[in-house]
C-alpha positions as CSV (number, residue, x, y, z in Angstrom):
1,X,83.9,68.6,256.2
2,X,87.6,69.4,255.9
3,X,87.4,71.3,252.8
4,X,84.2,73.4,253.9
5,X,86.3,74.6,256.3
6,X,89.4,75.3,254.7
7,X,87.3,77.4,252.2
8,X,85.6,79.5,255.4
9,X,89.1,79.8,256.7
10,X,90.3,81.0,253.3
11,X,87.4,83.3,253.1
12,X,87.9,85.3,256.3
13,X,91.6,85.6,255.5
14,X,90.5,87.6,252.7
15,X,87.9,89.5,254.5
16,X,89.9,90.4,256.8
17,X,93.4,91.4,254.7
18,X,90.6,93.7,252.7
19,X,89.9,95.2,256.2
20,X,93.7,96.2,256.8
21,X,94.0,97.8,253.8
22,X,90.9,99.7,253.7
23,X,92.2,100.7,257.3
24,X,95.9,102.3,255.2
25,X,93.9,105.0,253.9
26,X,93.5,105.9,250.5
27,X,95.8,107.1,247.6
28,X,99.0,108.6,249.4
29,X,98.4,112.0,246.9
30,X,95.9,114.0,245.1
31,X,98.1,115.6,242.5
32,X,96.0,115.3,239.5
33,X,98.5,117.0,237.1
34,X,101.5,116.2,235.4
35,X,104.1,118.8,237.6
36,X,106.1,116.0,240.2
37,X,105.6,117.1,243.6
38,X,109.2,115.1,244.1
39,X,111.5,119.0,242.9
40,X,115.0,119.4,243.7
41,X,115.9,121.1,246.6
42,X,119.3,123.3,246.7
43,X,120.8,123.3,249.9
44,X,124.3,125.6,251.0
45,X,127.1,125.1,253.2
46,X,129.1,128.0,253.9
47,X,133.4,127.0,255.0
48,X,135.2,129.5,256.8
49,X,139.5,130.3,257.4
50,X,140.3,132.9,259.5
51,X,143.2,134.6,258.6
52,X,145.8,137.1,259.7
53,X,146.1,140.3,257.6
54,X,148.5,143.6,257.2
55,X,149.2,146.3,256.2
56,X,150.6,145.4,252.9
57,X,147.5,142.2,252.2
58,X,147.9,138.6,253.1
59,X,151.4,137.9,254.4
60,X,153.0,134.7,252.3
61,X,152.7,131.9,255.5
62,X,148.8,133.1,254.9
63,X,148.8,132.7,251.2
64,X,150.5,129.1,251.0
65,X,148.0,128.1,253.6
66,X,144.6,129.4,252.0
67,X,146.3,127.6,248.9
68,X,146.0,124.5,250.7
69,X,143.2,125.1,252.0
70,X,141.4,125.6,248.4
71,X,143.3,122.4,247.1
72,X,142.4,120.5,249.9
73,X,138.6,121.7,249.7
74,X,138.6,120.7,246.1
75,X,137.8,124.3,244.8
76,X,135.8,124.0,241.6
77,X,133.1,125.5,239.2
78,X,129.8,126.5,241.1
79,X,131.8,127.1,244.4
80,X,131.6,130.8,245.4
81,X,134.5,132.5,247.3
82,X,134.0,136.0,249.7
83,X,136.2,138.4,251.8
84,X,134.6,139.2,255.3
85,X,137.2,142.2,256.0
86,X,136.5,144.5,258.8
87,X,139.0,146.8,257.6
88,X,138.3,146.6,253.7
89,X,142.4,146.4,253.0
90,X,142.2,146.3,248.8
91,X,145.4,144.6,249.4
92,X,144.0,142.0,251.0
93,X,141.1,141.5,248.6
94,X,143.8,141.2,245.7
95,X,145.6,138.7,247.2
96,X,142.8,136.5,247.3
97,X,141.6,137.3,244.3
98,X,145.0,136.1,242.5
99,X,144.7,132.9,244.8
100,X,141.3,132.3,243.4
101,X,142.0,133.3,240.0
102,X,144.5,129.7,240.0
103,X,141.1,127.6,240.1
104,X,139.2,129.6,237.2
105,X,136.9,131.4,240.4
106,X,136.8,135.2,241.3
107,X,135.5,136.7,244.9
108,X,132.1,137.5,244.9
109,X,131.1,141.1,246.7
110,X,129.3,140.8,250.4
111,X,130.1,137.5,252.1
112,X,127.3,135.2,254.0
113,X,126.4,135.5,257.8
114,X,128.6,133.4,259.8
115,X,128.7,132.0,263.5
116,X,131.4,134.1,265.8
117,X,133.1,137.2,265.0
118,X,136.5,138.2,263.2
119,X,139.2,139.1,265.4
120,X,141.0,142.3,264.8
121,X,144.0,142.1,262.7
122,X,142.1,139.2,261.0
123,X,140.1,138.5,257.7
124,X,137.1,135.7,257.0
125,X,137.4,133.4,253.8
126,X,134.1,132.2,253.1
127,X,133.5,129.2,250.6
128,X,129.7,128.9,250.0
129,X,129.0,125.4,248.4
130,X,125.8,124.2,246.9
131,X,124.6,120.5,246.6
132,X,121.0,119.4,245.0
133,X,119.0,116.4,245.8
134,X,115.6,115.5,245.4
135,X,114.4,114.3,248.9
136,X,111.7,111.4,249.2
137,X,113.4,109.6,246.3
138,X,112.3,107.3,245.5
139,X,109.1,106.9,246.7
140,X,107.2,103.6,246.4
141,X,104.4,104.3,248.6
142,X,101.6,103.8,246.5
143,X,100.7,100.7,245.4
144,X,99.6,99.6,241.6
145,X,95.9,99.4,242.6
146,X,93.0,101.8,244.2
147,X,93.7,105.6,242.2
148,X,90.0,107.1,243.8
149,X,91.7,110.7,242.7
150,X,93.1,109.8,239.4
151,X,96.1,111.0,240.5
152,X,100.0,111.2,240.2
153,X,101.9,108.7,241.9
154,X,104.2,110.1,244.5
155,X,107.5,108.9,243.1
156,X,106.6,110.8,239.5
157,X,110.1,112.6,238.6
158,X,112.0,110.7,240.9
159,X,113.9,109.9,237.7
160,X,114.3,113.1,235.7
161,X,115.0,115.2,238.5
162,X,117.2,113.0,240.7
163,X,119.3,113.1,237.2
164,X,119.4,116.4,236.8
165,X,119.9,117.4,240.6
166,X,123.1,114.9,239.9
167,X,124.2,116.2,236.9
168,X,124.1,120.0,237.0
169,X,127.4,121.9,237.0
170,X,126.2,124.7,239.4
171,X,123.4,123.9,241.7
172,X,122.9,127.6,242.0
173,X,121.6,127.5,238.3
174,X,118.4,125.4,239.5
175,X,117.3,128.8,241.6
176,X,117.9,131.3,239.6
177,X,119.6,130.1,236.2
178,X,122.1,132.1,234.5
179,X,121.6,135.9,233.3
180,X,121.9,136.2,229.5
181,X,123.7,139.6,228.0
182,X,120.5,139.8,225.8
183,X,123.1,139.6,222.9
184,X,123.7,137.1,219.7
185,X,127.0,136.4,218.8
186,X,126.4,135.0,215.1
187,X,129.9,133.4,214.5
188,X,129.3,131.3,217.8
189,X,125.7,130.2,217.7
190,X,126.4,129.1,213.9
191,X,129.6,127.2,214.1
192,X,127.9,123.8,214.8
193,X,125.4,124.4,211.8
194,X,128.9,125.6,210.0
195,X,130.6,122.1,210.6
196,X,127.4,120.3,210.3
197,X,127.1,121.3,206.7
198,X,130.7,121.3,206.2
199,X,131.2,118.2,207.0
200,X,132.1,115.6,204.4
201,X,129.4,112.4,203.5
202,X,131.0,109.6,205.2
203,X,130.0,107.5,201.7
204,X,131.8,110.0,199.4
205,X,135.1,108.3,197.6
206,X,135.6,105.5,195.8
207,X,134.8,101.9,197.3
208,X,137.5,99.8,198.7
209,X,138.1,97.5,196.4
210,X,137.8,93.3,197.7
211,X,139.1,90.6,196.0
212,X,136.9,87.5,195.8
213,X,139.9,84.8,195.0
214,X,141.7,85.6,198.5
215,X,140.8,85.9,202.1
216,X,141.2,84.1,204.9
């Protein structure tokens, strides 16, 4: 008697866990192709010093603290640097531009929308950063059973792209990549073959030479 009901017990148990997850819906997606739904997405953050200008550009108490400013914001490859200027001093733009030129960047023409207003007798530094991520990774919300649409699960890519959203130099490059000068400069794109084939067999030479009657 115990046993028929431990079986009846053990078969409603199942019934009734099939139930719940018949209830969950089926396959969380219906991407039936190969392209991951999980892209990364390029996000900006604009930083802003307000400055006092004159006559003759950026006075030197303003240029030692924009310095510090860049140092202390890390300034770096794929970071973009603009003027606003309400009086368009070109003295003022070439004072930044030398301070810029220290980290390897140069001021980019136009500078972003940003919240308030610039004083008069004052310029705007704006330092536009970009960061890539791919959101939703990872995603383990299907399970390893019930595919009705043959489909892609939803954390397809997670790998590839969270890599390369980690890895890029200049997020920037995901949007729009970089513009080619449509021309071929043959001593550069050769040089690896050039070394490749230049490069000496490591087995060429003569072989050491090992004596059998001593060692260790």
């Amino acid at each position: 008697m115990a046993k028929a009901i431990k079986r009846k017990f053990a078969g409603s148990l199942a019934l009734s866990l099939g139930l719940a997850l018949g209830a969950c819906g089926g396959f969380p997606t219906e991407n039936k192709s190969l392209y991951s739904a999980r892209q990364p997405v390029v996000e900006r953050t604009n930083f802003t010093l307000d400055v006092q200008t004159g006559g003759q550009g950026l006075p030197v108490a303003e240029q030692q603290r924009i310095a510090g400013w860049f140092d202390a914001m890390g300034l770096g490859y794929g970071d973009r640097i603009s003027l606003d200027d309400p009086t368009a001093n070109p003295a003022v733009s070439e004072d930044l531009a030398a301070l810029a030129e220290r980290h390897g960047l140069l001021v980019s023409d136009g500078s972003p929308v940003t919240a308030g207003y610039v004083a008069p007798g004052q310029a705007r530094i704006v330092i536009t950063r970009s960061t890539a991520s791919v959101p939703d990774c990872p995603n383990w919300s299907a399970n390893a059973e019930g595919n009705e649409y043959n489909a892609t699960y939803p954390g397809y890519g997670c790998a590839v792209n969270g890599n390369l959203a980690a890895m890029v130099a200049n997020p920037e490059d995901l949007i729009s990549g970089q513009a080619g000068t449509g021309e071929t400069i043959v001593t550069t794109s050769t040089k690896a073959i050039k070394a490749y084939r230049d490069k000496e067999p490591t087995g060429t030479g003569d072989l050491a030479e090992v004596s059998s009657t001593e060692g260790g």
